[in-house]
C-alpha positions in Angstrom: 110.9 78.8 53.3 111.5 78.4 57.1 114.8 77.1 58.6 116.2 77.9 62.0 118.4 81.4 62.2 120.8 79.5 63.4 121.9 77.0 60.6 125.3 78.0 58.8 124.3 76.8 55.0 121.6 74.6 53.4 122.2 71.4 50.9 119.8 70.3 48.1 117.1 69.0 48.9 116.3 68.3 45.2 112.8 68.2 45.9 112.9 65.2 48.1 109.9 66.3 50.5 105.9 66.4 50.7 103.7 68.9 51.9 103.2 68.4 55.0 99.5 68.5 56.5 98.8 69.8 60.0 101.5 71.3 62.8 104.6 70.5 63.6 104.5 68.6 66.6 107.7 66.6 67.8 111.2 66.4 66.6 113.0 63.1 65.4 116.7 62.2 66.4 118.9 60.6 63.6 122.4 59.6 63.6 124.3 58.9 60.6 125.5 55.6 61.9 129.6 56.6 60.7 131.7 60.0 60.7 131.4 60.7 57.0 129.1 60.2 53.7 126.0 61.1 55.6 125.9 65.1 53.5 126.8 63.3 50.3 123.4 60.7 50.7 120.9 63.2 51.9 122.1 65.4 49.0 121.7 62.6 46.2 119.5 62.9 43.8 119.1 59.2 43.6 118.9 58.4 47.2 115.6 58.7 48.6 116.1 59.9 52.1 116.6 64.0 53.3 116.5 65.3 56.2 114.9 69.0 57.8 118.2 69.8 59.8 121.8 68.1 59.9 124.3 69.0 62.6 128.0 68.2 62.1 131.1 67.4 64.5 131.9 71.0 64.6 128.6 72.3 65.7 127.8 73.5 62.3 123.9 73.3 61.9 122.8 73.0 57.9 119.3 73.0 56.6 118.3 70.8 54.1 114.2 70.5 53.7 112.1 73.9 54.9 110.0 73.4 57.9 107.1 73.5 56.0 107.6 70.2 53.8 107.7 67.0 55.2 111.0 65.4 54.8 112.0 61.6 53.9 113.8 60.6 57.3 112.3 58.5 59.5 110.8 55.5 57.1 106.9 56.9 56.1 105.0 59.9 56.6 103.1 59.1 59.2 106.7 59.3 61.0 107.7 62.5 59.4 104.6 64.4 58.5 104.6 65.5 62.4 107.6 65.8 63.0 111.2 67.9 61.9 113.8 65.8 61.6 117.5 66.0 63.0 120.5 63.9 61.4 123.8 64.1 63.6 127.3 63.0 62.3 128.7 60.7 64.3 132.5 61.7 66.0 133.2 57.4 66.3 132.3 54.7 64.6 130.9 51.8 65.4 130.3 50.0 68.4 130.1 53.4 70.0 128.8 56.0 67.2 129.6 59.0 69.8 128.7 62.5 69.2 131.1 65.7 69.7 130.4 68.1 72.4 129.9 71.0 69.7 127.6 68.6 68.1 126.1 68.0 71.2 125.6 71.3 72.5 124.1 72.4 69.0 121.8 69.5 69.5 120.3 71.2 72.2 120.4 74.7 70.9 118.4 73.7 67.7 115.9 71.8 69.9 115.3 74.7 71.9 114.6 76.9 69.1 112.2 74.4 67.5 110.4 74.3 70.5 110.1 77.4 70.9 108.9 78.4 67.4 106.4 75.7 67.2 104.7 76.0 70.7 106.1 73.3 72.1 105.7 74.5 75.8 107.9 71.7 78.1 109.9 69.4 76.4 109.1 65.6 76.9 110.2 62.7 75.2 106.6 62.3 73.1 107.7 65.9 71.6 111.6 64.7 71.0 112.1 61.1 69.8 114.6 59.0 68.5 114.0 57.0 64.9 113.6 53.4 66.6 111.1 54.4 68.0 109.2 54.7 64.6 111.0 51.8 62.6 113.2 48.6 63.3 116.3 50.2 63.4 119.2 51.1 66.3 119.2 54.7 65.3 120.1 57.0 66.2 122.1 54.9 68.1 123.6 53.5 71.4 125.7 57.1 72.1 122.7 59.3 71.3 119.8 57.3 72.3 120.3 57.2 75.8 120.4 61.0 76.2 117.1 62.3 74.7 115.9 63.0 78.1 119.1 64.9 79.2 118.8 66.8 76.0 115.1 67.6 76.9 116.0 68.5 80.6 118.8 70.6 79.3 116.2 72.5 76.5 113.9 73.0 79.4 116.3 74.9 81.6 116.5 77.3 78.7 112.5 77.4 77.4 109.8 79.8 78.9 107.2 78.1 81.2 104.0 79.7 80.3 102.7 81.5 83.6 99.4 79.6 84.7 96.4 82.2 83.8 95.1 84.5 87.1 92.1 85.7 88.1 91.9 88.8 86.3 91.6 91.4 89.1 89.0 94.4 88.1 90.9 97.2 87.1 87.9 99.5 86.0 85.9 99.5 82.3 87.6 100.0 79.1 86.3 102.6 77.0 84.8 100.8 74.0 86.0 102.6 71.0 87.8 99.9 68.9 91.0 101.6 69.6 93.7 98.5 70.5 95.8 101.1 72.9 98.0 100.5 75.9 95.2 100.4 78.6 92.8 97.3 76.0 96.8 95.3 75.6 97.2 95.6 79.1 93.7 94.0 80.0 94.0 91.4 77.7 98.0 90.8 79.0 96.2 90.0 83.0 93.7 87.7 81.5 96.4 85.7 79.6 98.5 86.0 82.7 101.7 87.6 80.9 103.8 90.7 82.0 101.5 93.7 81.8 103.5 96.0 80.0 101.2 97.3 77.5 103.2 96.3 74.8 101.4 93.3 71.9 104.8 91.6 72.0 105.8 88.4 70.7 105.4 86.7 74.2 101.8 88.3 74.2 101.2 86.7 70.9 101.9 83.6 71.7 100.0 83.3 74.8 96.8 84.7 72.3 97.4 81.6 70.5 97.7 79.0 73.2 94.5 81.0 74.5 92.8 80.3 71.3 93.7 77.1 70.6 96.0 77.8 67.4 99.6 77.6 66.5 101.5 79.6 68.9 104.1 81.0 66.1 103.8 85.0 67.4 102.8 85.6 64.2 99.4 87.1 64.1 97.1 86.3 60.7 93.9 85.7 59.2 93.7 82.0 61.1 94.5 83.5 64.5 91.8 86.4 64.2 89.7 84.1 62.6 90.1 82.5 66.0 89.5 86.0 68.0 87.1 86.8 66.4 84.9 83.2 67.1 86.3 83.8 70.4 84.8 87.1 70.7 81.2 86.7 68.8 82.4 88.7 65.9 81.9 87.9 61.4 85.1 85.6 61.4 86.8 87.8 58.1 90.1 87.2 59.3 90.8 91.0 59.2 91.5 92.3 62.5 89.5 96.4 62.7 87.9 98.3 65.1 84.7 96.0 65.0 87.3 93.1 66.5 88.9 95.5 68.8 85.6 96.9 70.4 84.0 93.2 70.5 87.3 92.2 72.7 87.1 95.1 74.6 83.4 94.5 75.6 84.7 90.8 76.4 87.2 91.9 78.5 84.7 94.2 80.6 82.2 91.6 81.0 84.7 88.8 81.8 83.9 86.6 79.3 87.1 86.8 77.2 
């Protein structure tokens, strides 16, 4: 069950979710629309609505439906099946519905971490969107609204910019022995155009991904090698051995990775 490291608790979700199909690809802003009641509805049984994240007035961050389920927030699932969702307590109530600055500035700090889990690359306003923008409603209202692009210009001041892919330079043959050593993760780190440290890092990872075309979570399993190992004209087996290793490392010599 996946939540951000950086929530403080969870509330039920009492099973109020789907799975969800497909990848994660935007986030969706909510506002409670009032400065209390909002934990005790997401958390009824009997009220159909949840939400993936809340964030209170004093910056606590509280999980409610994993990342991997689709949560009942935004009004259908062709909303939410995308999308994580984010419901905010309000500091004021109405005509204003303001937000506190610890609210606000764990606003940010939970968008950048989503983004940067799920691959998001720069922020835009497709990626982070407010619920009226999916239903007929004002939320998440006149405070909040208005400042999804300074949120996104402020998560992208704190994101990684992919570097744009070099020309590999030729650095000599690898030896093809199906050994994944320091000099193969080194010639596979030029071609992705990341630091050439030698090192399969999480930054490395990712960049694999986005190279391959698959979910750029650093984690590396049977659908990313499965992916490699199309890539590299290898039995797709989703196991990643020295048959995989010495297929890449005859890719990278030939240029054709």
């Amino acid at each position: 069950m996946t939540f951000s490291s950086l929530i403080s608790g969870t509330i039920p979700h009492h099973n109020k979710y789907n799975l969800r199909s497909g990848h994660v690809t935007r986030i969706i802003q909510h506002h409670w629309a009032g400065t209390a009641g909002g934990i005790e509805r997401l958390s009824n049984p009997k009220e159909k609505a949840s939400a993936t994240y809340i964030v209170l007035s004093d910056g606590r961050i509280l999980g409610q439906v994993p990342e991997e389920y689709r949560p009942w927030t935004s009004g259908g699932s062709s909303a939410d099946n995308p999308s994580i969702t984010i419901e905010c307590q309000n500091s004021t109530g109405a005509p204003d519905y303001k937000v506190s600055d610890k609210a606000y500035a764990s606003l940010i700090r939970l968008v950048v971490d989503i983004a940067n889990r799920h691959g998001f690359g720069t922020l835009t306003r497709t990626k982070y969107c407010g619920h009226r923008e999916f239903a007929a409603t004002a939320c998440p209202g006149p405070y909040l609204y208005p400042r999804l692009q300074a949120i996104c210009d402020s998560a992208n001041g704190v994101l990684p910019h992919p570097t744009p892919t070099p020309t590999p330079t030729p650095v000599g043959k690898l030896v093809v022995d199906g050994s994944f050593g320091p000099l193969t993760i080194k010639a596979l780190q030029r071609n992705l155009g990341v630091e050439t440290d030698g090192l399969f890092g999480p930054n490395t990872k990712k960049m694999l991904q986005h190279f391959l075309g698959v979910k750029a979570d650093g984690l590396i399993g049977p659908i990313t090698i499965k992916a490699l190992q199309r890539h590299v004209g290898v039995t797709a087996d989703g196991s990643w051995g020295p048959i995989t290793t010495s297929a890449i490392q005859r890719n990278l010599n030939a240029g054709t990775f």
